[in-house]
N, C-alpha and C positions, 0 to 999 in steps of 0.2 A: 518307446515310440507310441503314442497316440492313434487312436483308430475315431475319428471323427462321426458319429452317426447324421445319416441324413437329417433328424430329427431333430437334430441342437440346433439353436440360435443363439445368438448373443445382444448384439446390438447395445452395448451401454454408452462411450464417450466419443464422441464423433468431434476433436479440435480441430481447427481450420487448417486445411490445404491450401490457405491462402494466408499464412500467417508471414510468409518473408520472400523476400527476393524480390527482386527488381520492378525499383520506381523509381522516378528518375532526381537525382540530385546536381548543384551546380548547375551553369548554363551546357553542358554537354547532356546530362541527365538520359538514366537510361535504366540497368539492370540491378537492385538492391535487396535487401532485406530487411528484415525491421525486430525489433527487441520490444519488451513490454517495460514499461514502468514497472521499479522498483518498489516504489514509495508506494504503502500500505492506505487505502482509503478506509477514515474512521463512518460510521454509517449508524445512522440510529436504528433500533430494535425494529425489525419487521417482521413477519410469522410470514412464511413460503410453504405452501402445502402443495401436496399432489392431488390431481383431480384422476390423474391416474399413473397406477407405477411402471416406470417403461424402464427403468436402468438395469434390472435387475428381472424380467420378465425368464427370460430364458442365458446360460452364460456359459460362457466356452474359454476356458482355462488357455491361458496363452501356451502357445508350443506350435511343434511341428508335428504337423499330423501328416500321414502316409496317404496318400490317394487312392493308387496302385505300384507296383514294385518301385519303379523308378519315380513316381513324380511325387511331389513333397510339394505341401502349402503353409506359410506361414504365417499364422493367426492369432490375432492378439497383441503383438508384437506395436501394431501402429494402427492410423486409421484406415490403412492398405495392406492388402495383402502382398506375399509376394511369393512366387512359384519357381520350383528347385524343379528341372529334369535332365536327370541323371543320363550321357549317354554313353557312348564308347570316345576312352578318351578323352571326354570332357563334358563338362555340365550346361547348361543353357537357365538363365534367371527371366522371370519374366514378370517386370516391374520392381521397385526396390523402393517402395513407402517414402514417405516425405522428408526421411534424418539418417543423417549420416550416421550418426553412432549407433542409431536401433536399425539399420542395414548393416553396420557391421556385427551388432550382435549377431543379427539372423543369418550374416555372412560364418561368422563363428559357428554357429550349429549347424549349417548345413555344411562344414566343411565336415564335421564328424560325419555323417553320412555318407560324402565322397567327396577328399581334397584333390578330384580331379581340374587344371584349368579351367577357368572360364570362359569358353569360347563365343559366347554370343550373349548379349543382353537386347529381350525386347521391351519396350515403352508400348504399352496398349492406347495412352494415348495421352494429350499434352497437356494435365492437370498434375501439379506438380507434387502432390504426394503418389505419384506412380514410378516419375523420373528421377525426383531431389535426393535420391540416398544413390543413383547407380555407382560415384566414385567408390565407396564402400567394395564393388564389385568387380570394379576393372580393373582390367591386369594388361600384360603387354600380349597384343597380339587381339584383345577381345573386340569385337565388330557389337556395333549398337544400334539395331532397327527399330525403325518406326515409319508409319505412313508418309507418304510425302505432302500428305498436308499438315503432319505435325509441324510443320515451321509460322503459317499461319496461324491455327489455334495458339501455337507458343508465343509469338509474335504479338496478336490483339490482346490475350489475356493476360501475358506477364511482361508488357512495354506500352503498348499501345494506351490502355487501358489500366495502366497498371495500377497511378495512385487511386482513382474511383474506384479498382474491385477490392481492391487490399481493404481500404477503407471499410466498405460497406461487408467484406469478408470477413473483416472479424468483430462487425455487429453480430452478422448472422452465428458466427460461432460462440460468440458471450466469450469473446478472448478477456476483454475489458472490463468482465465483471468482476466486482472486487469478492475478498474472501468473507464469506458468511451469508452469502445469497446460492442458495442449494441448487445444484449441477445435476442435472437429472438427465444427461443424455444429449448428442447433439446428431441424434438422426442417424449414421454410419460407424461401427468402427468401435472396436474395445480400449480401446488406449490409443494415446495423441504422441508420436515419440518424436516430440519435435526437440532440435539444439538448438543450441543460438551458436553456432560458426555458419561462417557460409562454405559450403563444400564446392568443390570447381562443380562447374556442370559440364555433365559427360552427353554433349551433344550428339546427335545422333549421324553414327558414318556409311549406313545403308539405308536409304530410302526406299521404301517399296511403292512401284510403281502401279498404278491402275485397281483396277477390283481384286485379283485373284494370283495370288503367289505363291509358290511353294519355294521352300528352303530349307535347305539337309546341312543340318549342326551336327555334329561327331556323331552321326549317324541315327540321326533322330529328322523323320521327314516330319513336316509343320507346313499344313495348309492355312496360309493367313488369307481370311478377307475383311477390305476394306467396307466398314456395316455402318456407318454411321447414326450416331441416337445421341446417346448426352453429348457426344461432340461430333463436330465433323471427320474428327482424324481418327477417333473410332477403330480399332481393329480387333478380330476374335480369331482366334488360333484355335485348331483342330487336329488333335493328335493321332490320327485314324489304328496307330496300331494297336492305341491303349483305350481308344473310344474316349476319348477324355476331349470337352470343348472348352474353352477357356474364357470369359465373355465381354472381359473389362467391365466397363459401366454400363452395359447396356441392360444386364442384370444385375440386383440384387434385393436383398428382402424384405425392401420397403416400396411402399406406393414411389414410382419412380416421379426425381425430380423433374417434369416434362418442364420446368421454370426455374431457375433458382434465384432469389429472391436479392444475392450479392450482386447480379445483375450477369447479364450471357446473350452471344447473339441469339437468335433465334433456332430453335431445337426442336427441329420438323418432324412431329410426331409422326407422320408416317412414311419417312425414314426408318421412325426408331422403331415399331412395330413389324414391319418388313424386314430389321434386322433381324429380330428377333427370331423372327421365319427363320431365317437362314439356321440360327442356333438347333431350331426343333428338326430340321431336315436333314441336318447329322445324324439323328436320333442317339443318340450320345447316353453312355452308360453314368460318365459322369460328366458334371459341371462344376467349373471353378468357377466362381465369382471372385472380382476382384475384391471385393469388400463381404467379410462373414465367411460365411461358414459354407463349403460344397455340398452339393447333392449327389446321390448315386442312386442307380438303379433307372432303367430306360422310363418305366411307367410313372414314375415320380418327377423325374426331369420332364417329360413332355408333359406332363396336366400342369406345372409350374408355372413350363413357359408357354403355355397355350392362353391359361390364364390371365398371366403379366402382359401378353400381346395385343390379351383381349380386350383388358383395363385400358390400356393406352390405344387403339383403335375408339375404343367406345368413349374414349372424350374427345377425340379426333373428330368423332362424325356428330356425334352431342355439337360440336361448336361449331362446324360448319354447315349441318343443317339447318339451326339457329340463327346462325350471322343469315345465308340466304331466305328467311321470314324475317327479315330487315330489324331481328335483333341484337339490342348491344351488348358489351359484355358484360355488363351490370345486372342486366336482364337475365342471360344467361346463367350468371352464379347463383344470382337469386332463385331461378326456378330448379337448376339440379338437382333431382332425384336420385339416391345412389341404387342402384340396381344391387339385388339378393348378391350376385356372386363378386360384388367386391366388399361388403357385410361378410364373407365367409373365408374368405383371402386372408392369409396372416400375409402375405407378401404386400397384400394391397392400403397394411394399414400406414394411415398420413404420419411416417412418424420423421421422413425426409422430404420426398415432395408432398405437394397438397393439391387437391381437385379444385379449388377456385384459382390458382396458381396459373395451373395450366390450362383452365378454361379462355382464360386472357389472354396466355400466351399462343396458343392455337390462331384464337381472332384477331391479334393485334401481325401474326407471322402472314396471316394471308390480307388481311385487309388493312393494315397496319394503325395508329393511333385514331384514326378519326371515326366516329360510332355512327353518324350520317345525320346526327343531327346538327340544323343548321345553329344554335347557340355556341356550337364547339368546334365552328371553323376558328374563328376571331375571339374565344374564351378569355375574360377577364382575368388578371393573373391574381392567383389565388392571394397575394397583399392586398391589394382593389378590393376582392370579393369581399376578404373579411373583413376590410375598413367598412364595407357599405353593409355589413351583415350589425356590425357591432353597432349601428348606428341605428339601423331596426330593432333592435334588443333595448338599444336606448342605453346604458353606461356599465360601466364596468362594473358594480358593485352587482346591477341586474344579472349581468353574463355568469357571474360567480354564484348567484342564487342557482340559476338556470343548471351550474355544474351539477352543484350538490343536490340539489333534484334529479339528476337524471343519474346519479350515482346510488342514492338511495334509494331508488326502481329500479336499482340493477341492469338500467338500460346504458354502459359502459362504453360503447362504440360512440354512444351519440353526443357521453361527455367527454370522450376523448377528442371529439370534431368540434364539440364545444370551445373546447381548451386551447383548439390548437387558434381559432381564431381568437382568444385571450393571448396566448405567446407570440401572435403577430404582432397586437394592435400593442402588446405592453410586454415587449421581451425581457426587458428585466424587473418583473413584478416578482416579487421572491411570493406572494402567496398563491399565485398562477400556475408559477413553477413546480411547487409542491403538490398543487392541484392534479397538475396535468401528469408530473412522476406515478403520485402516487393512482391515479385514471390508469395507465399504462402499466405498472406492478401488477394491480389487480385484472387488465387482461391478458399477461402474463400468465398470471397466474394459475386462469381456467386454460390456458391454452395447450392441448395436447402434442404439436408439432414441436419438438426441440429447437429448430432455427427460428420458426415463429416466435417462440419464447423467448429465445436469445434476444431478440432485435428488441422485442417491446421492452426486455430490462434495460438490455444497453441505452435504448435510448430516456429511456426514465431516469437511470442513473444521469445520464451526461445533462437532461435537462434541468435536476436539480442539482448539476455542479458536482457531484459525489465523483464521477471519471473526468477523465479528461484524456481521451482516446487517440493521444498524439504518439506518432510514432519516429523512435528514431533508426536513422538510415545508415548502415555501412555497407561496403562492397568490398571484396576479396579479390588477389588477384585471379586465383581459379576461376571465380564465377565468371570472370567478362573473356581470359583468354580463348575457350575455345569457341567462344560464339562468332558469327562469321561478321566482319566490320561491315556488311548491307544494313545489320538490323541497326546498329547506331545511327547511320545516317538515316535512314525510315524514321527511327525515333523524334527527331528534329521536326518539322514543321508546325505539329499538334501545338511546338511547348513557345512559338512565337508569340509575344506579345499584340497584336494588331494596333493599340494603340499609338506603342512607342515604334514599331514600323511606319505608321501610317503617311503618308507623302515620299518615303525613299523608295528607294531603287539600288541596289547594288548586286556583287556576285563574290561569289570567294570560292578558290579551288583548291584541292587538295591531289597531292601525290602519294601513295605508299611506299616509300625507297624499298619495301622488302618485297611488295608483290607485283607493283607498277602499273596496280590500280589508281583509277583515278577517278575524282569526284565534283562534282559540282553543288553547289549551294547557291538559287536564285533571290536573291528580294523582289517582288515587285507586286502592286496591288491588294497589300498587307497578307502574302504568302508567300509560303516558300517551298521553290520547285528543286527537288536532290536530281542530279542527273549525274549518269556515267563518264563525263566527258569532262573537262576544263571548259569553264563557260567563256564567253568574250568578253572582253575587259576587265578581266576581274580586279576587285582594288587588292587584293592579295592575293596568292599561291601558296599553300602552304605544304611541305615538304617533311614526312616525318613516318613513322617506321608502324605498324596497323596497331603493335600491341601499344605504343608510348600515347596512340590519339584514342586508342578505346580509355588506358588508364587516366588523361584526362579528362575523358566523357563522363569518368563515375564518378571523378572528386579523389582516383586515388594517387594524384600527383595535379600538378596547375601548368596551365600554358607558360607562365612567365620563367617558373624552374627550369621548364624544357626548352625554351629558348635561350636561355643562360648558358644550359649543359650543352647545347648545339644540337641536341636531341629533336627539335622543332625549330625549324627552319624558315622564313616568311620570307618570300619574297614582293616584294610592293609596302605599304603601306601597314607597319604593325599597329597604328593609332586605326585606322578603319578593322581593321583587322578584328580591334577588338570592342570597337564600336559595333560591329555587326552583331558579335556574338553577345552584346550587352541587354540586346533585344528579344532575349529570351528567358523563358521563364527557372527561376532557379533553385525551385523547388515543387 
């Protein structure tokens, strides 16, 4: 067994947490996962250098390492930690990383430690490499907490939202990058242990209600509170007999993501600083972080997290005493100063979030997009601008001088801005294309943030044609049965077409024979209203059992099959029936 020093870091390969599960397919569209391309991209010779070495800075040998007698953290393993404590009679997990098989490996060696039951699994909070391996852990009888906003956070970010973050999730990770473009880190996490199955998902059967919970697993008390910071559902456990606090994401050893770049609601920094409090007012001998490596020792853990609080307070009031001197956020990034003690901080270095990141994000969460100047109530949409910009340039051949000038001064931001108004005005100019890849390679290149970097190659490769970042979709029966049939209907309105609605009117209602829930489905004024009831006049009723109408929500069986088998039932009108649902988007 491993004895983990305060001292070690690791930090090498941080792969996406957002690499599968549910997006929506079919006119039902809802919960999925996605696979990468097979097919190898051929790629001309490019030199990738380090402006500095980060994969390899400090490194922590995957294993399980001891805390104190009973708790166990497992490192290495994936881009998540996940935490073993041992009680009477049974064990308590606390998160299970993003993949089934690397949770059951971990489930494998923590059984040598104690193949006592499983009696409780907690989800710290609803990012899916916290939750996506817990079947790995469940067993008959084991209860699975989480906040009670975890159905929200799960809800917007892995349905809601789903194809846009997926999307933009695995720019940020350089999922798409093909082989021979050098991997140097992606912010969090020594290893990516991701599968391609989809494992059922072990939805969560205790909600914890309010701020402040306690709850006694085989004789292990656990003060949970509700802290919110990277998310709203947020929760940190407190193990007061063993001094041990546990923190999720609201800690860990990089400048914290107060924005992340795949895209997120808004992440109220001081929220997330005020959690933080909470963490240091345990005063806590140790800390687990969800991602990396623990702390121990009380005077080490509080100057950490006084520091990390202080970081994230001090661009808090940076951007809101700025936005009140009727600064914008442009302004704002531009003048930041970094203050002596986040130069002295390893926690504080940008190697996940970044300080112009969350400058924006701070002033865009209280004041939202508008910067108060009057040109950017009514802003030309950026096709317009660079039609009228290119025409100030005078022609294309000019624009392209203009690149390689501002290339060759090293001034690379301004010919990437350059470029991008060349791939308006002339999207398929293959020497634009080249231009603008290779403008973005090289600030790639200088770029010390890992998801930074990731995005500027992803998108360099895709725009000169080298990726092609499409994903495809299956769905399991595990993943859709235990989810509750609310969120599939929720799923529904976003994925209306407005066009092909536009002038009807209809309703269609649905029965559960299993649970004798009922549901309604509105058209009208090109939306659509879900309501608990059977609406009036609907042109059909439709009748059928929760798992047979989730399974044709994901594409893993069809309406027409299930009306054949008597499984799906219509009453009224099968042709409106399925005229309604034609009006929706199907992918």
């Amino acid at each position: 067994m491993n004895n983990l020093s305060k001292n070690y870091i690791y930090y090498n390969v941080y792969l996406s947490m957002l690499k599968k599960l549910f997006i929506p397919i079919l006119f039902f569209i809802l919960v999925i996962g996605c696979s990468k391309e097979e097919e190898k991209i051929q790629l001309p010779a490019r030199e990738f250098d380090k402006k500095i070495q980060i994969v390899d800075e400090f490194h922590v040998e995957e294993g399980i390492y001891q805390v104190v007698d009973n708790v166990y953290v497992a490192i290495g393993y994936a881009l998540a930690n996940s935490i073993l404590i041992v009680g009477d009679g049974g064990n308590i997990i606390i998160d299970t990383t993003e993949s089934h098989d690397t949770a059951r490996k971990i489930f494998e060696e923590f059984q040598k430690i104690s193949d006592q039951p499983i009696k409780a699994i907690f989800y710290t909070h609803s990012h899916p490499d916290h939750w996506r391996g817990a079947e790995a852990f469940f067993q008959e009888g084991t209860k699975v907490y989480a906040h009670e906003t975890f159905e929200k956070g799960f809800y917007d970010s892995m349905n809601l939202l789903r194809p846009i973050i997926t999307k933009r999730g695995m720019k940020q990770f350089g999922f798409f990058l093909p082989e021979g473009v050098q991997q140097w880190g992606h912010g969090l996490g020594l290893a990516f242990g991701w599968d391609f199955i989809q494992p059922p998902i072990m939805y969560p059967t205790n909600l914890l209600q309010g701020k402040l919970n306690t709850v006694n697993v085989a004789g292990i008390t656990l003060e949970i509170s509700h802290t919110p910071g990277e998310t709203d559902d947020q929760i940190i456990l407190y193990y007061p007999d063993k001094e041990v606090v546990i923190s999720g994401d609201n800690y860990y050893m990089r400048f914290p993501n107060l924005y992340t770049i795949r895209g997120t609601s808004y992440r109220d920094t001081y929220k997330w600083y005020k959690s933080v409090d909470e963490m240091r007012a345990y005063d806590p001998e140790y800390l687990i972080s969800c991602h990396g490596p623990y702390l121990s020792g009380k005077e080490e853990v509080q100057e950490r997290l006084t520091v990390y609080r202080d970081a994230v307070q001090y661009i808090h009031d940076y951007a809101v005493r700025g936005a009140n001197q009727g600064k914008t956020p442009d302004e704002l990034v531009e003048e930041f100063e970094y203050p002596a003690f986040f130069k002295d901080s390893f926690d504080l270095q940008e190697k996940y979030g970044k300080v112009s990141w969350s400058i924006r994000n701070v002033y865009n969460g209280y004041l939202g997009f508008f910067d108060g100047k009057a040109i950017n109530l009514e802003p030309l949409s950026a096709k317009q601008r660079n039609k009228r910009l290119l025409n100030v340039i005078g022609s294309k051949e000019a624009l392209i001088q203009l690149v390689n000038e501002a290339n060759d001064e090293g001034d690379f931001q301004w010919a990437a801005e350059l470029c991008e108004i060349g791939i308006s005005n002339f999207p398929n100019d293959n020497t634009i294309k080249e231009l603008y890849g290779n403008t973005l390679i090289t600030l790639g290149k200088k770029e010390t943030n890992p998801i930074a970097r990731n995005w500027y190659l992803s998108e360099a490769y895709e725009i000169m044609g080298l990726i092609t970042p499409m994903l495809g979709y299956t769905a399991s029966e595990g993943q859709v049965e235990r989810l509750p049939i609310e969120i599939f209907f929720r799923a529904m309105p976003p994925r209306l077409d407005p066009k092909k609605a536009d002038g009807k009117s209809m309703a269609v209602g649905f029965v559960m024979s299993d649970t004798e829930k009922t549901f309604g489905m509105i058209l009208r004024n090109n939306i659509i209203e879900v309501t608990h009831t059977i609406p009036n006049n609907p042109v059909a009723i439709a009748t059928v059992n929760t798992s047979t109408w989730k399974r044709i929500s994901v594409g893993l069986t069809d309406a027409k099959k299930e009306i054949s088998s008597g499984d799906l039932v219509i009453d009224g009108s099968k042709l409106k029936f399925a005229q309604f649902f034609s009006m929706f988007d199907k992918d």
